[in-house]
C-alpha positions in Angstrom: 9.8 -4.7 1.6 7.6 -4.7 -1.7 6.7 -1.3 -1.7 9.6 0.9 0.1 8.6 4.3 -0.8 5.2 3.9 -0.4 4.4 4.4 3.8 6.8 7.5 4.2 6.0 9.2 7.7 4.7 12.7 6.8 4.6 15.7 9.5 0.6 15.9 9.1 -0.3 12.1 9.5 -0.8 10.1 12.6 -0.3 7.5 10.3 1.8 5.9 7.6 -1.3 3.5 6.4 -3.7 5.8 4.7 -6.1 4.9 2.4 -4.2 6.6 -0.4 -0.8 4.7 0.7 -2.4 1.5 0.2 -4.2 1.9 -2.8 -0.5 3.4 -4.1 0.9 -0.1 -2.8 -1.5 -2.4 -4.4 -1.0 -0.3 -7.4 2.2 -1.1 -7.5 2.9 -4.6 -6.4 2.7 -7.4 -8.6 -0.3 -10.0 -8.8 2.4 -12.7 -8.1 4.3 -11.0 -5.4 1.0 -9.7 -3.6 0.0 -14.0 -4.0 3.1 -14.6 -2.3 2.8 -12.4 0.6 -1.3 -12.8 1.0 -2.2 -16.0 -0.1 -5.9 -16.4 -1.2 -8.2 -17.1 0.1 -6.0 -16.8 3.1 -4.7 -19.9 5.6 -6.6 -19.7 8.6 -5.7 -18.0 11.8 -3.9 -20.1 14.4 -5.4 -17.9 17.4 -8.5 -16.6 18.2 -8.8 -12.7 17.6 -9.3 -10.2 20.5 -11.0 -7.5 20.2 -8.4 -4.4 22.5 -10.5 -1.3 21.4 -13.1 0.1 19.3 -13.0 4.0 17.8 -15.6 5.3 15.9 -15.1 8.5 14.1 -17.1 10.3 11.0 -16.5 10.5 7.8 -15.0 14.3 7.3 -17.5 17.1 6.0 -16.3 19.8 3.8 -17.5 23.2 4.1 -16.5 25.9 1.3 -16.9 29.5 0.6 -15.3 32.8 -0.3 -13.7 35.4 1.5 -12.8 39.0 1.4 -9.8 40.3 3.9 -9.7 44.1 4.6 -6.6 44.1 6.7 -2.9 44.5 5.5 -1.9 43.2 9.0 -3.6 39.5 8.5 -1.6 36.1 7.3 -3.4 33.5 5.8 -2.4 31.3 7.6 -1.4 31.3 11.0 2.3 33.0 11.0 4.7 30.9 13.5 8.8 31.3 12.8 10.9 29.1 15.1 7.9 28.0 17.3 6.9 32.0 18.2 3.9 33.3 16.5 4.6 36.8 14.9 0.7 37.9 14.8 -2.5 36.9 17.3 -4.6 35.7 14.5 -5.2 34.6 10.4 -8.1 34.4 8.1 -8.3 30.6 8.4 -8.0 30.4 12.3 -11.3 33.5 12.0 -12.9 31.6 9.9 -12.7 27.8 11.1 -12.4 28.6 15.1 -16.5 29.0 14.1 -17.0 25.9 12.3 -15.1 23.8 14.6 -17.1 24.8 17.3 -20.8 24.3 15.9 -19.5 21.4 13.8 -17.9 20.1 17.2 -15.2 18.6 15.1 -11.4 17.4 16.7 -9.8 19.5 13.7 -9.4 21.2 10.4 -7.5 21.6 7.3 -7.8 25.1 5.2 -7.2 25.3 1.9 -7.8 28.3 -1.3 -7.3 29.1 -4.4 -3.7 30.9 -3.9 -2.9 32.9 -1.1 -2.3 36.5 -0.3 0.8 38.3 1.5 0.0 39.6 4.8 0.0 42.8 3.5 -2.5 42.6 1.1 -6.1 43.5 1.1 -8.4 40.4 -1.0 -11.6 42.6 -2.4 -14.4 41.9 -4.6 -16.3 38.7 -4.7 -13.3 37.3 -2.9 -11.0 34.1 -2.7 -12.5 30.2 -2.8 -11.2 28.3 0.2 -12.3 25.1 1.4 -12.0 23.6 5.1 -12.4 20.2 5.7 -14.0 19.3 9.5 -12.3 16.1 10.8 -14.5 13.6 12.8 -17.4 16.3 13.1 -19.6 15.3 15.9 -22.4 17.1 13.8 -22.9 17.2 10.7 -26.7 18.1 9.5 -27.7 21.7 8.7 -30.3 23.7 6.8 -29.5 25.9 4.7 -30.3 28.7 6.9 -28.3 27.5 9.7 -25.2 27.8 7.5 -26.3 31.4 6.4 -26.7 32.5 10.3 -23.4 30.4 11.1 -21.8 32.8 8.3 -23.6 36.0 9.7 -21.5 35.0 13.0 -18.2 34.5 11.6 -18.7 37.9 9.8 -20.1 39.8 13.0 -16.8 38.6 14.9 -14.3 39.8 12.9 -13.9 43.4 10.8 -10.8 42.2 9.1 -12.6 39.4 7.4 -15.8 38.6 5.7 -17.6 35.2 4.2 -19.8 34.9 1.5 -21.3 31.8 -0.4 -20.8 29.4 2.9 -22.1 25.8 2.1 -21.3 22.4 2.4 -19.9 20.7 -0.5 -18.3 16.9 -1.4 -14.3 16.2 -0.9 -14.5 15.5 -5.1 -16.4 18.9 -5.6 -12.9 20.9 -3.8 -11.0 19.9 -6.6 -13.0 22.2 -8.9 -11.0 24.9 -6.8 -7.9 23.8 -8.0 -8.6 23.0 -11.2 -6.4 24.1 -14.1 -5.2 26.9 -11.4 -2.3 28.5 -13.2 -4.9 28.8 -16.5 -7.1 31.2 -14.4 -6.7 34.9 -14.1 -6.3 37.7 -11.6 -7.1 40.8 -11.0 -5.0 43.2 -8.9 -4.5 47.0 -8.1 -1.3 48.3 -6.7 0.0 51.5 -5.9 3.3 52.1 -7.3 6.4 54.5 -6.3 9.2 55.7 -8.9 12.3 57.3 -8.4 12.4 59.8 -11.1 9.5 62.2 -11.4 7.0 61.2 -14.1 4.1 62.8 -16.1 0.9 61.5 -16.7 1.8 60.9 -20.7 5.3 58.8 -19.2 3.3 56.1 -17.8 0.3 55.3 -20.4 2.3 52.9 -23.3 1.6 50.5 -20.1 -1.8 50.6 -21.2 -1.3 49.4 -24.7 0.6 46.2 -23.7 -1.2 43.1 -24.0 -0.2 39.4 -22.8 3.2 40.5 -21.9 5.4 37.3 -21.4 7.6 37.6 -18.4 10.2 34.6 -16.7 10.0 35.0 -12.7 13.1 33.4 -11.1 11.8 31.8 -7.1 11.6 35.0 -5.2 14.1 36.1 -2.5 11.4 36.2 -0.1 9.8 32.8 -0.5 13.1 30.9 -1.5 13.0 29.5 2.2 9.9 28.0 1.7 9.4 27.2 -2.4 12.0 25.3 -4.8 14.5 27.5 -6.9 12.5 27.8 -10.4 12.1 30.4 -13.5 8.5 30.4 -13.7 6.9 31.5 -17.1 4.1 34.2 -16.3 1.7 36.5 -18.5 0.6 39.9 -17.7 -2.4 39.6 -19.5 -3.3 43.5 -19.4 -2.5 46.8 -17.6 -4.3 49.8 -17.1 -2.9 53.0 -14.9 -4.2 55.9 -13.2 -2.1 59.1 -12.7 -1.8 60.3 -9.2 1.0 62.5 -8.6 4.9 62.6 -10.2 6.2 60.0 -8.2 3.4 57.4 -7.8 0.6 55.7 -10.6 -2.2 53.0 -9.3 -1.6 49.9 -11.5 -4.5 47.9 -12.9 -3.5 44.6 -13.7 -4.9 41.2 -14.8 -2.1 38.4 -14.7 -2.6 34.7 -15.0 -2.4 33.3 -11.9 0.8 32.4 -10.2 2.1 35.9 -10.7 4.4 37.4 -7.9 3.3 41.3 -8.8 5.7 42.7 -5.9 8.6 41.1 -7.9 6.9 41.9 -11.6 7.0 45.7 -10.1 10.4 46.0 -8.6 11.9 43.7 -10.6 13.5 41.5 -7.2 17.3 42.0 -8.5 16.8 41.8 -11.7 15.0 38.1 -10.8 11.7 38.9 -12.8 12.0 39.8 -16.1 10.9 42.4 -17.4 9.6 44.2 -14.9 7.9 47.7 -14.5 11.0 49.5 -13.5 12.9 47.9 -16.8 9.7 48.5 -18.7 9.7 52.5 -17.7 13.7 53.1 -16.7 13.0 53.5 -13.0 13.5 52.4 -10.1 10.1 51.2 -9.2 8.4 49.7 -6.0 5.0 49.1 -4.3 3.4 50.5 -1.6 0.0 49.1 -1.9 -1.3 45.9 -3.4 -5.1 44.7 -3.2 -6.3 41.5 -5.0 -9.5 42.7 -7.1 -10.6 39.3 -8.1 -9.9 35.6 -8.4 -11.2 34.6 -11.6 -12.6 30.9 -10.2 -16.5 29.9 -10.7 -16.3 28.1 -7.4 -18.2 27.5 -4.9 -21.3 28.8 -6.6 -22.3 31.7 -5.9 -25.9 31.8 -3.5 -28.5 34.4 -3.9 -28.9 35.4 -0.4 -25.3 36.6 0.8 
């Protein structure tokens, strides 16, 4: 075979021969080898061609937005562990069970800007996702069809809400992912200490800017990511005083961050971290995403 690693089976695709396989092929065979194997023009056929079925499908639409999740009891994604599904629902499945149906497409695929825990609350303008409607069976809207279509999804659910729903181009999704570790974040978190602290203990935090940290793969996702020290910056921190064993903790990171680990430190995996930083033991009891600092989709006037 010319091109061995080229059609690899892949646990998403129906089918080895994509588009972006073959165009990786011809890419990488030889003019004189490709001559060899596809003469041209080519010989002609020996038998007369049959004709065994005809499917017609449409091109995919891609519908984008942001959203906010007010639950700390919600996954992404859906959240299945050895075939059994842990919780009923997920932000993708509350958002894109709507568009499936009024798009009457035969499936979806969700994507974002980054993700958030389970346990974490997304707030503010929200996070850019993208979902991209296979063989839709519809596919023409108005603009105010999209607006009520977005009104539904955020009547069904209190644990989510959409805003800036509209239908953009595939090329236009990769605007989300652009440059995405160059972007910033924006995060609050409650923290607990060990030691009891005083207002005046926890405000030199305030004064550091751009700290460089290294974040070795967390224990908690090293099932599921590679086994890496990740460079990171803490861009800036700002805290609020609550009581003497707990601060809220402002922080704008460059995206990429794990701010669990960059709190309690992970076994010493992230370095430094705010228990290294203050001489505690430190961990987090809260964490909300404030913002993710991405000027995509644009933003509409009438949300």
């Amino acid at each position: 075979m010319i091109c061995p690693d080229c059609f690899k089976p892949a646990k998403n695709k129906q089918s080895v021969f994509t588009r972006m396989a073959v165009v990786k092929a011809l890419n990488k065979i030889k003019e004189e080898d490709f001559c060899k194997q596809f003469p041209c023009p080519p010989s002609s056929p020996k038998v007369v061609c049959t004709v065994h079925e005809i499917e017609c499908a449409h091109g995919a639409v891609f519908v984008a937005g942001r959203y906010n999740k007010y639950s700390r009891n919600l996954p992404q994604t859906p959240w299945i562990i050895d075939g059994e599904r842990k919780l009923e629902s997920s932000v993708e499945e509350l958002i894109s069970g709507h568009l499936l149906t009024v798009f009457k497409a035969e499936s979806f695929n969700f994507s974002s800007s980054g993700r958030e825990d389970v346990d974490v609350r997304t707030l503010g303008n929200g996070r850019p996702f993208a979902i991209e409607l296979v063989n839709p069976h519809r596919v023409h809207f108005t603009s105010q069809e999209i607006k009520e279509l977005q009104q539904k999804i955020n009547n069904s659910s209190n644990k989510i809400q959409v805003r800036d729903l509209q239908l953009v181009t595939r090329e236009a999704i990769g605007h989300m992912k652009e440059g995405e570790e160059e972007k910033t974040k924006t995060y609050s978190a409650l923290i607990w200490t060990n030691k009891a602290l005083q207002k005046e203990d926890i405000e030199f935090l305030n004064d550091i800017k751009d700290l460089k940290i290294d974040q070795k793969t967390p224990l908690r996702v090293l099932h599921r990511r590679p086994l890496a020290v990740r460079a990171r910056v803490i861009h800036s921190m700002e805290t609020c005083y609550v009581d003497e064993h707990h601060f809220r903790l402002f922080l704008k990171t460059q995206a990429g961050t794990y701010i669990k680990e960059f709190v309690h430190g992970d076994f010493g995996r992230t370095k430094p971290n705010i228990g290294s930083l203050m001489n505690v033991t430190a961990d987090i009891l809260e964490l909300d995403v404030e913002s993710v600092d991405v000027d995509w989709p644009p933003a509409l006037d009438d949300n």
